[in-house]
C-alpha positions in Angstrom: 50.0 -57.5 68.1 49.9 -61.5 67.2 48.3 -62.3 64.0 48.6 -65.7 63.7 50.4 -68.5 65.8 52.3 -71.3 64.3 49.3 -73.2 65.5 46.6 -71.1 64.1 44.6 -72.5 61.0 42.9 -69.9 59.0 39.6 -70.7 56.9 36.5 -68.9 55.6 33.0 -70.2 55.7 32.9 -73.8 54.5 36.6 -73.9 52.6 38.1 -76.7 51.6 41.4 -75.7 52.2 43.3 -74.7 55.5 46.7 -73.1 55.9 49.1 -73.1 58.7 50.8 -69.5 58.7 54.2 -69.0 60.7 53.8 -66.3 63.1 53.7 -62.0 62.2 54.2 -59.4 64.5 53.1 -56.1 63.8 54.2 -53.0 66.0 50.5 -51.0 66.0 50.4 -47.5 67.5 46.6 -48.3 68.1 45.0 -46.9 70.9 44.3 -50.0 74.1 40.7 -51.5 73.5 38.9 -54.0 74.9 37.8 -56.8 72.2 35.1 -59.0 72.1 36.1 -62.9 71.0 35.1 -64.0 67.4 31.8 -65.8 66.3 33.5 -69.0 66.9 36.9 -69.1 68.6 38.2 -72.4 68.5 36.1 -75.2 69.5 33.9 -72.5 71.3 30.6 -70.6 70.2 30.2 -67.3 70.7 27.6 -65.2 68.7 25.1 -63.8 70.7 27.1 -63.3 74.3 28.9 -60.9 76.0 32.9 -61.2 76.0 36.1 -59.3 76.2 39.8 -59.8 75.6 42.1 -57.9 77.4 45.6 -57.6 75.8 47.9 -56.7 78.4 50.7 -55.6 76.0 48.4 -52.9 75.6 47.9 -52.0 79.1 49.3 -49.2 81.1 48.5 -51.4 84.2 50.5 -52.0 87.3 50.5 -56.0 86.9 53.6 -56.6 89.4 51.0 -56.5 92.3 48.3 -57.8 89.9 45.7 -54.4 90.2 42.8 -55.4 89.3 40.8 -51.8 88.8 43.8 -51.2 86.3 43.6 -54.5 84.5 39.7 -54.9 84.5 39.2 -51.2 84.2 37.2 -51.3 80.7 35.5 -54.2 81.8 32.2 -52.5 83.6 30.9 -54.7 86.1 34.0 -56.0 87.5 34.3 -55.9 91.3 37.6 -56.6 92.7 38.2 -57.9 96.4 41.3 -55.6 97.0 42.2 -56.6 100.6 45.9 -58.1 99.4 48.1 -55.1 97.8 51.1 -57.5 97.0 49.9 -59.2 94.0 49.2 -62.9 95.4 45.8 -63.3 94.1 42.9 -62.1 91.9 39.6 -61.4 93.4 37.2 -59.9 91.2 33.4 -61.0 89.7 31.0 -60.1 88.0 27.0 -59.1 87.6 27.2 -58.8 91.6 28.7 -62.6 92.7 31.2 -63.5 95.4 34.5 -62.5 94.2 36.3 -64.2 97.2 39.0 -65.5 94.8 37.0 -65.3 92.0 35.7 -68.6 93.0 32.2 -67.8 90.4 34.0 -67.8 87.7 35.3 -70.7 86.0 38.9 -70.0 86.1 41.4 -71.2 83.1 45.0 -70.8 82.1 45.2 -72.2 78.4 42.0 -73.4 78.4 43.2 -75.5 81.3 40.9 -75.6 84.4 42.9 -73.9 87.4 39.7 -74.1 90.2 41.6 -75.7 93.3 38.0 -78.2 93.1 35.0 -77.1 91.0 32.8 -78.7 94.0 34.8 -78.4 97.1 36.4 -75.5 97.4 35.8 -74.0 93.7 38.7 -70.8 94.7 41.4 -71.0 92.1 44.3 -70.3 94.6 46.7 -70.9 91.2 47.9 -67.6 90.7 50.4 -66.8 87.6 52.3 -63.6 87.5 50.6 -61.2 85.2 54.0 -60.6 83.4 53.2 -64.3 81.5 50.4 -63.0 80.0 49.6 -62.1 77.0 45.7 -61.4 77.3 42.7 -62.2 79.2 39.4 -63.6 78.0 36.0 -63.2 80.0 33.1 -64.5 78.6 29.8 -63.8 80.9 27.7 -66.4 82.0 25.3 -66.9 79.0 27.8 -69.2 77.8 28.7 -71.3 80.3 26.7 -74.6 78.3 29.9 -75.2 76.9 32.7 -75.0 80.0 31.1 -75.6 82.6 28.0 -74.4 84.9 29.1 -71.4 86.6 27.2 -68.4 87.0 30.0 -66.1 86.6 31.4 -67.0 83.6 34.8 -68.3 82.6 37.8 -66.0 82.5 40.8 -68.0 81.0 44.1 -66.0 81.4 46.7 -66.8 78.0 50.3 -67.2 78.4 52.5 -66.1 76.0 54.3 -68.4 73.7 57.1 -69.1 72.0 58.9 -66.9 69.1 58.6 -69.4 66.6 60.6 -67.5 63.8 63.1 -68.3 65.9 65.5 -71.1 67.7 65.7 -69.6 71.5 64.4 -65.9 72.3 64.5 -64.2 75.6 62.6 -61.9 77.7 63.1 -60.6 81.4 61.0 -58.0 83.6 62.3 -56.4 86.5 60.2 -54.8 88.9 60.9 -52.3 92.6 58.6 -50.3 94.5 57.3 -49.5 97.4 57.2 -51.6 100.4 60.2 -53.7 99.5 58.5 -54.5 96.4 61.4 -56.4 94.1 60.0 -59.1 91.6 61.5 -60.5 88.6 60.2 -62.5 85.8 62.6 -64.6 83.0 61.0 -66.5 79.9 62.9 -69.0 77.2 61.2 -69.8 74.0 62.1 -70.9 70.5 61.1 -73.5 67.8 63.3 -76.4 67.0 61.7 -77.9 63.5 58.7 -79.2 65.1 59.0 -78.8 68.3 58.3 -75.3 70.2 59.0 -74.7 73.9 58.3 -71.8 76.4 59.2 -72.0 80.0 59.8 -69.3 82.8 60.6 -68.3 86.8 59.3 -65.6 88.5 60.1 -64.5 92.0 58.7 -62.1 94.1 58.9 -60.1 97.2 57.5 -57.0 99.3 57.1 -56.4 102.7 53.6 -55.3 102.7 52.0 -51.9 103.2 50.4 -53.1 106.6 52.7 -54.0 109.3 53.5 -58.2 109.6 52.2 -58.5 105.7 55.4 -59.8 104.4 54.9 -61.9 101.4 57.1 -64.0 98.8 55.9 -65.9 96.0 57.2 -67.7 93.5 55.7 -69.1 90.2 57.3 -71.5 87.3 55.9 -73.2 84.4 56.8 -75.3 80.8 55.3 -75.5 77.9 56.2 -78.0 74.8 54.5 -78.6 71.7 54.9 -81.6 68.8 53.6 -80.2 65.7 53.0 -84.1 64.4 51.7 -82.8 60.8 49.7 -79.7 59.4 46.4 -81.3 61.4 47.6 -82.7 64.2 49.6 -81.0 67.3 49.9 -82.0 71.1 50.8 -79.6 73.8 52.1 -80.3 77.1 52.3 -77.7 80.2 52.9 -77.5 83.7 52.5 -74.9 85.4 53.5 -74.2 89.3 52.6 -70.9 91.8 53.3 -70.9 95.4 53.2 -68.0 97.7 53.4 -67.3 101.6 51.9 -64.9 103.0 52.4 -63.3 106.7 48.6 -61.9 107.6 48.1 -58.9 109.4 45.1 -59.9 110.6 41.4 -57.9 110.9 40.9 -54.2 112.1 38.0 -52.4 113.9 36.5 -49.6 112.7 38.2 -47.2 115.8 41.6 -49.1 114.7 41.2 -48.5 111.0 40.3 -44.8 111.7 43.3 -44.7 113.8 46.2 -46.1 111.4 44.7 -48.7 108.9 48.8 -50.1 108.5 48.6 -51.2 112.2 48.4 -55.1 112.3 46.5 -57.1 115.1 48.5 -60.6 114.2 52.2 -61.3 114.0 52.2 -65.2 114.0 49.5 -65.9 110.9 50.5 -67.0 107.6 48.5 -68.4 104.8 50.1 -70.9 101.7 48.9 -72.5 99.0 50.9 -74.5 97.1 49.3 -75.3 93.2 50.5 -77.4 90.3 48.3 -77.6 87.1 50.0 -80.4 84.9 48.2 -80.7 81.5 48.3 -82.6 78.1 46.3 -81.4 74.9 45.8 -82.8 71.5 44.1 -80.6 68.7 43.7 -82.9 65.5 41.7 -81.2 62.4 40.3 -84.4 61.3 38.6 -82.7 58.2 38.7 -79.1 57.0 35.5 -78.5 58.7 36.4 -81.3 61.6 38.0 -80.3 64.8 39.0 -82.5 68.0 40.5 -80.8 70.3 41.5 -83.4 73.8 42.4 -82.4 77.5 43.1 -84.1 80.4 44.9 -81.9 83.2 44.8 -81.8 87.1 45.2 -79.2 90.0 47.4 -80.8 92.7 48.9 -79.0 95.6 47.8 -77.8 99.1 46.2 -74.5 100.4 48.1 -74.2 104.2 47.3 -71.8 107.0 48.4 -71.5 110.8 46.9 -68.9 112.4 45.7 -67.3 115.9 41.8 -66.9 114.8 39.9 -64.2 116.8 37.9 -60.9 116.7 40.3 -58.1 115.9 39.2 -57.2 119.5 41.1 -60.2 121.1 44.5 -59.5 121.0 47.0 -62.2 120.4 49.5 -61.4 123.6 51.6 -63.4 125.3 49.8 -65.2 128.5 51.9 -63.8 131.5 51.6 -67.2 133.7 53.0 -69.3 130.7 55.2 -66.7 129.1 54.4 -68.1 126.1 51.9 -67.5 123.0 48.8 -69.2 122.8 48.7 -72.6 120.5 47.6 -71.4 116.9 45.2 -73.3 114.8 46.6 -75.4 111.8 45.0 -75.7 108.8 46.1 -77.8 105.7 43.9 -78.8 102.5 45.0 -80.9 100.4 43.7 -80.9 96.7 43.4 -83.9 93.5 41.1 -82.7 91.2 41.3 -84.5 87.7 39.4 -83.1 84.4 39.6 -84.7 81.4 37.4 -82.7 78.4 36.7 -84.3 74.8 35.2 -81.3 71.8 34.6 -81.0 68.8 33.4 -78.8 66.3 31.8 -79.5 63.1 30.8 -76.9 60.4 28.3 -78.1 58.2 25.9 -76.2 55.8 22.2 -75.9 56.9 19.7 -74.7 54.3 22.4 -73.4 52.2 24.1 -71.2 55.1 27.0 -72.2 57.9 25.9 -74.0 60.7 28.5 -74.8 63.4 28.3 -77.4 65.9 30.3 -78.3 69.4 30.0 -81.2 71.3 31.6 -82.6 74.3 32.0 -84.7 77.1 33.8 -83.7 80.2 34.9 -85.8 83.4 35.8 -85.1 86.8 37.0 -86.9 89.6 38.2 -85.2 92.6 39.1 -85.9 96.2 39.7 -82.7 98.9 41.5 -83.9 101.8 40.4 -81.4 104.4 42.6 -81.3 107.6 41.6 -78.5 110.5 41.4 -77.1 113.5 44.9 -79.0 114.8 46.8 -77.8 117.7 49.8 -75.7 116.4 52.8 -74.5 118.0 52.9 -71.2 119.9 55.6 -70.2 118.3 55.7 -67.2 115.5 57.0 -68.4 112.7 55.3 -70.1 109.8 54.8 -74.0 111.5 52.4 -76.3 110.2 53.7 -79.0 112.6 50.7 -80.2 115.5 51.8 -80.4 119.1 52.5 -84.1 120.0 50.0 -86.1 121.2 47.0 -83.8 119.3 45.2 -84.6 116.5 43.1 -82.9 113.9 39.6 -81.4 115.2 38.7 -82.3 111.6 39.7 -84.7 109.3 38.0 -85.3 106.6 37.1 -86.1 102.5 35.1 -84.8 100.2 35.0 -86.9 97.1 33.7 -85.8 93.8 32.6 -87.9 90.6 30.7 -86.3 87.8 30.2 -86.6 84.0 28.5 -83.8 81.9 27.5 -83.9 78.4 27.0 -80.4 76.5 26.0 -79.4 72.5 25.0 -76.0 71.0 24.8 -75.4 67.7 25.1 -72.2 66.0 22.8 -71.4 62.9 23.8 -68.5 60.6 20.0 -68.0 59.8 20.8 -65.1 57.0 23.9 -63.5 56.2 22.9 -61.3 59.5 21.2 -63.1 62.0 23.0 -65.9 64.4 21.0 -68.1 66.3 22.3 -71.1 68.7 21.0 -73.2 71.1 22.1 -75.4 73.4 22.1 -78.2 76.4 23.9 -79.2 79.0 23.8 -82.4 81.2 25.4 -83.1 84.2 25.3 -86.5 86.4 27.6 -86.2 90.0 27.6 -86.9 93.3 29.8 -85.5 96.2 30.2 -88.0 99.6 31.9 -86.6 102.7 33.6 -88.9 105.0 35.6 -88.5 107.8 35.9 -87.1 111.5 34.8 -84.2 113.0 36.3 -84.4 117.0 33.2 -82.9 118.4 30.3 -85.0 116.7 29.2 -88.7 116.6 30.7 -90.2 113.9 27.2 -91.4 112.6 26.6 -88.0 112.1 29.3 -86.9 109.6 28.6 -88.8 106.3 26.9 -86.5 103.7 26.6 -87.2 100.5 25.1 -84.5 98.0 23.6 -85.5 93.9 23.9 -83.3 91.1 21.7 -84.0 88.2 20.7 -81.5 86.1 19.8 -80.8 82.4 20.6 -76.8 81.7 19.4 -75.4 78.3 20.6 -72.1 76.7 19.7 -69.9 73.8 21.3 -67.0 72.1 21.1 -64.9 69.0 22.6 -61.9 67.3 21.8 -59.9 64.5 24.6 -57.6 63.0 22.8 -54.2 61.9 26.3 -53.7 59.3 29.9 -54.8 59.9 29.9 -52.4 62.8 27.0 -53.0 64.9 25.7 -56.2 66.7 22.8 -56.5 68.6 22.3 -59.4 70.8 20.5 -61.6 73.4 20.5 -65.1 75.6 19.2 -67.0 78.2 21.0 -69.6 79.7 20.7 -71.8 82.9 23.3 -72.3 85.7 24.1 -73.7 89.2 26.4 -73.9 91.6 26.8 -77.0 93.8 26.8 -77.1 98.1 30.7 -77.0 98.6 32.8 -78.3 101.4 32.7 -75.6 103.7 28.3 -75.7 103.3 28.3 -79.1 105.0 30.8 -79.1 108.1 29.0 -77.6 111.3 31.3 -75.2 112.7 30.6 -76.5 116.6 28.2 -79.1 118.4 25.8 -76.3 118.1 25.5 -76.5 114.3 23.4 -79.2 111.9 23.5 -79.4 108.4 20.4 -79.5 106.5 19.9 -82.9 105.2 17.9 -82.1 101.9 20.8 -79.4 101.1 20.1 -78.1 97.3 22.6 -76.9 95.1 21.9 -73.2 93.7 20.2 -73.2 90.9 19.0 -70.1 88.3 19.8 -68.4 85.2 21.7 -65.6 83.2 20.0 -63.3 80.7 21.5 -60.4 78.6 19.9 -58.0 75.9 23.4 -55.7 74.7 24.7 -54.2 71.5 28.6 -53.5 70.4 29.4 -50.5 68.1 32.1 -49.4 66.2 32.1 -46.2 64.9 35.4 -44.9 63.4 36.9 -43.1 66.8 34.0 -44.2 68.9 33.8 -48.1 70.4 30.4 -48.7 72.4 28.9 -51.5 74.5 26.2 -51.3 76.5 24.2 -54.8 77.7 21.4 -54.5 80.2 21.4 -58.2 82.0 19.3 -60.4 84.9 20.4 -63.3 87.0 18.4 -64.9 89.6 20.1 -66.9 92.4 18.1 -69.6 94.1 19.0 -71.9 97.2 21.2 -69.5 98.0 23.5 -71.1 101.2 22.9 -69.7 104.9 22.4 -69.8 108.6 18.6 -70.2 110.7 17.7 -70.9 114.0 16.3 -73.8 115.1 15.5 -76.8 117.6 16.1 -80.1 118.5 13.4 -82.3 119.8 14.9 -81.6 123.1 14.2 -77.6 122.8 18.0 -77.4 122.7 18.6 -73.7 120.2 20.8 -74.7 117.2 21.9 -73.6 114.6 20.9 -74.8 110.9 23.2 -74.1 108.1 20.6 -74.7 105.3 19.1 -72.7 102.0 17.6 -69.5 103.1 16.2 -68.0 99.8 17.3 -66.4 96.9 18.5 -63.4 95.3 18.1 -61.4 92.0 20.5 -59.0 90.6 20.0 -56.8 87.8 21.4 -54.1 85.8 23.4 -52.4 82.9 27.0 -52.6 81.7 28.1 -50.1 79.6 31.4 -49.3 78.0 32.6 -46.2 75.6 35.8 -45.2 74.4 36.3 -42.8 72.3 39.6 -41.5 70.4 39.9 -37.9 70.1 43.0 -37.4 68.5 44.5 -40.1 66.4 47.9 -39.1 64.4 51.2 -40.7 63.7 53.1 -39.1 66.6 49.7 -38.4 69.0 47.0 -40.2 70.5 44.3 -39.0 72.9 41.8 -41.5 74.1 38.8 -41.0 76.9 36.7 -44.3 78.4 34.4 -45.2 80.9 33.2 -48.1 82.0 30.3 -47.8 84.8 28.2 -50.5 86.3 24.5 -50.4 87.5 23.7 -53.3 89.2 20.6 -54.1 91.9 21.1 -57.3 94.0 18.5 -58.2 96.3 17.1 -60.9 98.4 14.0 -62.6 97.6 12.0 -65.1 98.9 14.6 -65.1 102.0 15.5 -65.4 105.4 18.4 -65.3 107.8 19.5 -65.8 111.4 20.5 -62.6 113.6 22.0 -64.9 116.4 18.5 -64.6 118.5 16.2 -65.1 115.8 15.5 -65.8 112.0 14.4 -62.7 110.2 13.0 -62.0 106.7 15.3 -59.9 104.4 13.4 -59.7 101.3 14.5 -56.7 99.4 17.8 -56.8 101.2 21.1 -55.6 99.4 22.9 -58.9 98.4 26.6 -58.3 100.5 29.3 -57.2 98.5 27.2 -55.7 95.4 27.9 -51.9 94.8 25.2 -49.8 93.2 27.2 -47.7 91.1 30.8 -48.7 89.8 32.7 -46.5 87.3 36.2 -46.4 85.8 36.8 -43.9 83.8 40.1 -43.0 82.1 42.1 -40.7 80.0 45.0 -41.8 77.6 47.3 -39.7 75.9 49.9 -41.4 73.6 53.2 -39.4 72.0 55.3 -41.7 70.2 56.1 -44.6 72.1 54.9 -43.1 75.3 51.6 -43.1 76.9 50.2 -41.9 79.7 46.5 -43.1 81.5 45.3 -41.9 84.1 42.4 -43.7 85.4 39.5 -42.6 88.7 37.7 -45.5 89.8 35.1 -45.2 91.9 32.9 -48.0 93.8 29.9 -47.5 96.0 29.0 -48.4 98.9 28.2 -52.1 99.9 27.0 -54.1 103.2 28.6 -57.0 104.6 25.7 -59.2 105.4 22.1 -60.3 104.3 21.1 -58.0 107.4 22.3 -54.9 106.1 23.5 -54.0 109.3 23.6 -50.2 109.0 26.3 -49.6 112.2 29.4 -51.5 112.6 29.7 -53.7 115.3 32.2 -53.3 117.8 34.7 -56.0 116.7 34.3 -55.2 112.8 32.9 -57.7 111.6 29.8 -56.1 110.4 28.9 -53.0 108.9 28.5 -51.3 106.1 31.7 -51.0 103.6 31.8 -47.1 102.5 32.1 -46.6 98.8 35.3 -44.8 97.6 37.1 -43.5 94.8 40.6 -43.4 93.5 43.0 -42.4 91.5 45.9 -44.1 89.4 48.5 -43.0 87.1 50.2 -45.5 84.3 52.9 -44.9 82.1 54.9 -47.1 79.7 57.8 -46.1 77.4 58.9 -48.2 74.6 62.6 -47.1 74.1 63.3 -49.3 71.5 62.2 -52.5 69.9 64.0 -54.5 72.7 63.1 -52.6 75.7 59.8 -51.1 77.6 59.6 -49.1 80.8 56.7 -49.0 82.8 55.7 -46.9 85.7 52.9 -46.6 88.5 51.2 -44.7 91.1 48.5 -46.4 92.8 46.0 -45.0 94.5 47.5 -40.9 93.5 45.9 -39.3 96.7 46.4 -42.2 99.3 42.9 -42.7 100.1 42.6 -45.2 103.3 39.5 -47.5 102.1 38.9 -51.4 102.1 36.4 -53.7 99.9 35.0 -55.9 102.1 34.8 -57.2 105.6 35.3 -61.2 105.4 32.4 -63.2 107.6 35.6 -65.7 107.3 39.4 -66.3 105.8 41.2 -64.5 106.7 39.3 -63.2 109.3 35.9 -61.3 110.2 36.8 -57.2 110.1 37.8 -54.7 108.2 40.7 -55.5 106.0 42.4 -51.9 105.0 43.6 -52.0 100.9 47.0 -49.9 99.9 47.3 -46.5 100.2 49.7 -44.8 97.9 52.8 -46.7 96.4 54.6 -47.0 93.3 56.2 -49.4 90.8 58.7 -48.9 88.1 59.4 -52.3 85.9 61.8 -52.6 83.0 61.1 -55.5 80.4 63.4 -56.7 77.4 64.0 -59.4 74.8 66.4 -60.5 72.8 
């Protein structure tokens, strides 16, 4: 376990002195734990909201293929989108949001924003290897006054760094399992008097466990850091993942009954390409002063060719041409810059701590948007366009905004935390561009955001082992690219669009109690302007449809979390958890179209939002082996505002039924050099999937993995 960095400066309550320690490791036999982050971490507050840190050193997890019920297990309310078994992306969210690439949340590496375009396409298709980890914060969305304005929260996902006790260190991790799954991971690090450097390659490939699901991906990144003097340090990083993907395309019902490893594509792949270059400065002006300065960007492209149909039209080849049919090519292309200014200042208030953070942050982003060209009919991966075609879209979607945020923390008594805080924010979005099949007066779009959030927290610790606490804060989440472009001549956009607007609020307490850890926090977020389709008319009686705000949602419920550790000893360990979600999303104030007509869905299940999820788990430790076994089980969800209670036909809609699983972990440190890991995902090969996508990568049922297993082998030197 990391004490303290090289970079870490340690204080108490208004000190006058600080004290840059060189880094300790110490080997802990502790039992795995989820934490929750410190009053104040960094230039960020945090008393009074729900967080947790997820060391994956700890973990008996499969993170070669990135599991996300195994890495989030003890995090209740965590619902992963587990349509892609190969480890390309993370799809989870939380309190009942869209986890389609866990585009809610406001994604980080380093404290470095990694969302492809926070008001384009907010998905954050960057996608480390989980071997480069060394923990995972998520901090829920009462806090998000101070990063940003999701309603999700922020997760930010921590590399590890350098050995600094030493001039060059070394670490590899080999992975192989089933499916032709063969990855490998290699990291240099050191410290060379001030300087300290970190840098790795991964590569990666498996076959898939549907047929045509081949994937390789491949992810590298630097990190070097100037330690200037005991108060000032800058940091640059640049990070790179890339990936291709063969997609094996959507499934009926009858089809996924039949074999869910069949595949109804052979000529689709999907590629994003990401690079997140970043420089920071952290200066400690003062002993109760700190700056801390980023600028970064996401650059890249997120590139698709693809035949795009129900699973019930069959991608054959035409027996008059011989040939396949054209496929459709898609390329984004993304430049979004950020450039974030805090600081924190302690200060005493009526004789007691006060802590203040301030920022500005600034954003300027463009999302070059090319789709709908005429591809090859060829079957390989081929983003070229057949001569003579051009795109059926072609377009911009440029982004300038500017917020402004402060919360200040008041230690009111030696027991009760109060904070408060505000956050402005000033943008506007403009498309431009072409769209083939409407008049080009017609296309422009441009979309405000101004908004003033506010946001209040407190917490009262009951002793050193017991917290109780409690916020409100406001959120939105802007109209993104894919809102605003009509899919046909059929379609309009709304031209009084409105961003979705609400708030978060939490009531929870923490416990520790020798071998018991609790943490239960009963929350409600309301959801307005929530994005959709209606019928309607044109002055010539012409039906069309309007993509436009149809209403909004409320979801509400309980998290709860408790571990406790039977048997603690030298040479054994036994440890139980469960972590089990309540949640009740529904529609409110809402309507939708059915294709015919619009109809009113108040009280409808939001899509995607389980009832019930639990994950519960059993860890048994002897020596330097452990064992955890872990049942997950999720219930069942719809896949539209309609709650259609059938599935259709072709897939696409229905209910998703709920399912339960079990996984087996196991890790053996054999020495203080080298650490074998081993899974078995998904024990009893249950066939299930998580969601039927309305679109990428295609409407239908999307089976997850049945049974397969990995076996890694890390060391350093």
């Amino acid at each position: 376990m990391r004490l303290f960095a090289q970079s870490d400066t340690v204080r108490s309550p208004l000190t006058t002195s600080a004290h840059v320690l060189n880094e300790v490791t110490v080997r802990s036999r502790r039992m795995p734990s989820v934490e929750s982050l410190p009053d104040v971490y960094g230039t960020y507050l945090m008393a009074g909201k729900r967080s947790e840190v997820i060391r994956l050193s700890g973990l008996d997890a499969n993170v070669a293929e990135k599991t996300g019920r195994q890495v989030f297990a003890r995090v209740p309310g965590v619902f992963v989108y587990d349509m892609d078994g190969v480890g390309n992306q993370i799809n989870i969210a939380t309190r009942g949001l869209d986890p389609h690439r866990s585009w809610e949340l406001n994604s980080r590496q380093n404290g470095v924003i990694t969302n492809s375009d926070l008001y384009g396409y907010p998905a954050s298709h960057f996608s480390p290897p989980l071997e480069s980890i060394d923990r995972v914060e998520l901090v829920r969305g009462t806090a998000s006054l101070q990063y940003g304005s999701q309603f999700g929260g922020m997760i930010n996902y921590v590399t590890k760094g350098a050995d600094t006790t030493r001039t060059i260190g070394y670490e590899s991790i080999n992975s192989v399992g089933s499916y032709g799954l063969r990855s490998m991971y290699n990291a240099l690090g050191g410290r060379i008097g001030k300087w300290a450097y970190y840098v790795y390659d991964y590569r990666r490939h498996s076959d898939g466990y549907r047929q045509n699901s081949c994937s390789d991906a491949q992810a590298q990144f630097a990190s070097l850091q100037y330690q200037a003097t005991d108060r000032l340090r800058l940091r640059a990083e640049l990070g790179r993942s890339t990936y291709r993907y063969q997609i094996p395309g959507p499934l009926t019902d009858s089809m996924f009954a039949e074999n869910p490893r069949q595949s109804t594509r052979s000529r689709n792949y999907f590629s994003p390409d990401i690079w997140v270059p970043s420089v920071r400065l952290d200066w400690q002006l003062t002993d109760r002063t700190q700056i801390v300065w980023t600028t970064s960007a996401v650059l890249g492209t997120r590139s698709s060719v693809q035949f795009d149909a129900f699973a019930t039209v069959a991608d054959a080849i035409d027996p008059q041409t011989g040939q396949y049919k054209p496929r459709q090519v898609d390329i984004d292309r993304f430049n979004s810059y950020t450039s974030e200014l805090r600081l924190l200042h302690r200060y005493a208030f009526v004789n007691r701590e006060a802590t203040l953070a301030i920022g500005v942050q600034g954003i300027n982003n463009d999302l070059h948007r090319r789709q709908l060209g005429q591809g090859t009919t060829g079957t390989d991966y081929d983003l070229s366009l057949v001569e003579g075609t051009i795109w059926g879209r072609d377009l911009h979607f440029r982004t300038r905004n500017v917020a402004v945020f402060a919360e200040n923390q008041f230690r009111l008594t030696s027991r009760l935390t109060v904070s408060a805080g505000l956050r402005a924010e000033n943008g506007e979005s403009r498309m431009s561009g072409l769209i083939r099949y409407y008049a080009p007066i017609d296309v422009p779009n441009t979309i405000t955001h101004r908004f003033v959030l506010a946001g209040v927290n407190a917490q009262y610790r009951l002793n050193d082992a017991v917290r109780v606490y409690g916020g409100w804060s406001q959120a939105y989440r802007p109209v993104i690219f894919k809102d605003i472009i009509p899919a046909s001549v059929y379609e309009r956009v709304a031209p009084n669009l409105k961003d979705a607007t609400g708030f978060n609020a939490e009531l929870g307490i923490e416990g520790h109690w020798q071998a018991l850890r609790m943490h239960v926090t009963l929350f409600d977020l309301l959801y307005r302007n929530r994005m959709g389709n209606l019928i309607t008319t044109d002055p010539a009686g012409q039906s069309l449809v309007l993509r436009t705000n149809i209403g909004d949602s409320r979801n509400q419920g309980v998290e709860a979390l408790v571990e406790v550790d039977v048997v603690h000893t030298r040479r054994w360990g036994v440890q139980v958890f469960s972590t089990t979600a309540y949640i009740d999303a529904r529609y409110v104030n809402a309507s939708v179209s059915n294709g015919r007509e619009n109809m009113v869905v108040d009280g409808n299940r939001v899509e995607s939002v389980p009832v019930w999820t639990s994950r519960n788990g059993l860890v048994v430790r002897y020596g330097r082996a452990r064992l955890t076994t872990l049942y997950s089980y999720v219930g069942q969800t719809f896949s539209d505002a309609l709650n259609t209670p059938i599935p259709t036909a072709n897939g696409a809609k229905g209910p998703v039924p709920a399912y339960g699983l079990w996984d087996v972990n196991v890790s053996w440190r054999t020495s203080k050099h080298v650490l074998i890991r081993g899974s078995l995902n998904n024990l009893l090969n249950r066939q299930y999937f998580t969601k039927r996508p309305t679109f990428y990568p295609g409407p239908g049922v999307w089976p997850s993995d049945g049974r397969s297993g990995v076996v890694a082998v890390g060391f350093t030197l």
